[in-house]
N, C-alpha and C positions, 0 to 999 in steps of 0.2 A: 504493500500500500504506500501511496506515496509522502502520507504523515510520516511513517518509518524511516522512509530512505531520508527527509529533511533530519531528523533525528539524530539518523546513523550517522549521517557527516557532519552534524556539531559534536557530536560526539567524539568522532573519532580524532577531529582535532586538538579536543581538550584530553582524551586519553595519548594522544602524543605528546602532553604538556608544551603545547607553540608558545613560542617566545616570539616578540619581534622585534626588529635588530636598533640599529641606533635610528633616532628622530620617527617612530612608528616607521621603519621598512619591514615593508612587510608581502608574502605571497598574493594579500589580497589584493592590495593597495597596487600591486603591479600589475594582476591580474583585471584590476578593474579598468588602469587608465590612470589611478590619482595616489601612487606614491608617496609616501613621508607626511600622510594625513590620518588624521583619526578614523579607524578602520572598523567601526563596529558595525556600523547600517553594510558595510562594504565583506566585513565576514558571512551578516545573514544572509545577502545574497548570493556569495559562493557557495553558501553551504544547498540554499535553492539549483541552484545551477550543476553543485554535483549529481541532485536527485533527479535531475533532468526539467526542471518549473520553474525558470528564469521567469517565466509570462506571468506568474501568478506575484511576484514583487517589483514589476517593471516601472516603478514610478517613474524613475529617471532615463533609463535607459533602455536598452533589450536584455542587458545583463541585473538588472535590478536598479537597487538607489544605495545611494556613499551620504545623503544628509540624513539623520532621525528625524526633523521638518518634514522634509520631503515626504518620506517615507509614509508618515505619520498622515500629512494632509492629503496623500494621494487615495491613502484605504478609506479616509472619511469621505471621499469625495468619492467613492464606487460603493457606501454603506458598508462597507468590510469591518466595523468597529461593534466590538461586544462587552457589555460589562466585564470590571474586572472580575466579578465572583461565578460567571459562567468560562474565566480561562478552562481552555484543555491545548494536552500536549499536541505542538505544532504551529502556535498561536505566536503570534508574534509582538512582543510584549516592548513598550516606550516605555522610558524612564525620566523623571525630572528629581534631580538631587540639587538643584538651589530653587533661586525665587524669581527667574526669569519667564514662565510662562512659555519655557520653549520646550520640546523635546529633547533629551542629553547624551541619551543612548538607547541602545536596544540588543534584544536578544530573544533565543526562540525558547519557548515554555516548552519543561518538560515535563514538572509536576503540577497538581496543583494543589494544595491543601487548604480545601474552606471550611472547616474548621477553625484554624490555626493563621488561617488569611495569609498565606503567603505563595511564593510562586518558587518553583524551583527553574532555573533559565540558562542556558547557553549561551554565553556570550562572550564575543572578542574584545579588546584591547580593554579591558578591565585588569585589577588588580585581585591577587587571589586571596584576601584576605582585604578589612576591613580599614586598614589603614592608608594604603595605598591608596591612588586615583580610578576612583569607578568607573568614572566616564574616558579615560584615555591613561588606562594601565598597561601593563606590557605582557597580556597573554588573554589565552582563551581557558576560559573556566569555568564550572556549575557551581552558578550561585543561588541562594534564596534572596532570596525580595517582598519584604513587606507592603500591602496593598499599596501603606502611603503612599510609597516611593514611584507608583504605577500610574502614568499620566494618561493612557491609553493601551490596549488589547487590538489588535486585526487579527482576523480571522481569514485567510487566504482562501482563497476558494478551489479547494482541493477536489472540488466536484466536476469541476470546468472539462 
């Protein structure tokens, strides 16, 4: 199924423990076009693209989207946005960690726990721990995420 396969390839980058080199260089970043940039909208799209559904995150391009903006205003603009308490794995989760009102990052849900209200997420150029830079850290990592932190949910249309 093709929830799976987006899965398997965030997965398997964070089970390789990816690092990226000096100034964010990174496979995505070259892979997409935009080199020594913040690489997280730019991970979930290859990770789309290994499963073969570039189409289904094409905000920006054919190959997907490089801004959490973009990204962000393009699912609302096709109805693709779902509360955060219906996430499920393969959803594609925005983050805001200051007070800008803008989207910070992103990553692909992989748990969801509504009980406990949080998300478990894949995501690149984060920090793997709590002290580092969330929004432009130097790897790919499963992390949790508190609803607050959750500016928005897409839901990709894997039905397509």
């Amino acid at each position: 199924m093709s929830v799976e396969k987006v899965l398997a390839s965030a997965k398997a980058e964070v089970d390789a423990g990816y690092r990226e080199g000096t100034n964010n260089d990174t496979k995505f970043g070259k892979w997409y076009g935009l080199n020594n940039q913040p690489w997280c909208a730019m991970y979930v799209s290859w990770c789309f693209k290994e499963a073969g559904l570039s189409d289904l995150v094409a905000a920006q391009s054919k190959k997907g989207f490089a801004s959490c903006e973009a990204g962000l205003k393009w699912f609302a603009s096709k109805g693709q946005l779902v509360p955060v308490g219906q996430a499920k794995a393969g959803d594609i989760a925005f983050f805001q960690f200051d007070d800008d009102a803008q989207a910070d990052h992103v990553g692909i849900v992989k748990w969801h726990h509504t009980t406990l209200k949080y998300l478990q997420v894949y995501e690149g150029n984060t920090s793997g721990d709590v002290k580092g830079s969330q929004s432009n850290g130097d790897g790919a990592f499963l992390k949790k995420r508190p609803y607050k932190l959750i500016m928005g949910v897409a839901r990709p249309n894997y039905e397509a």
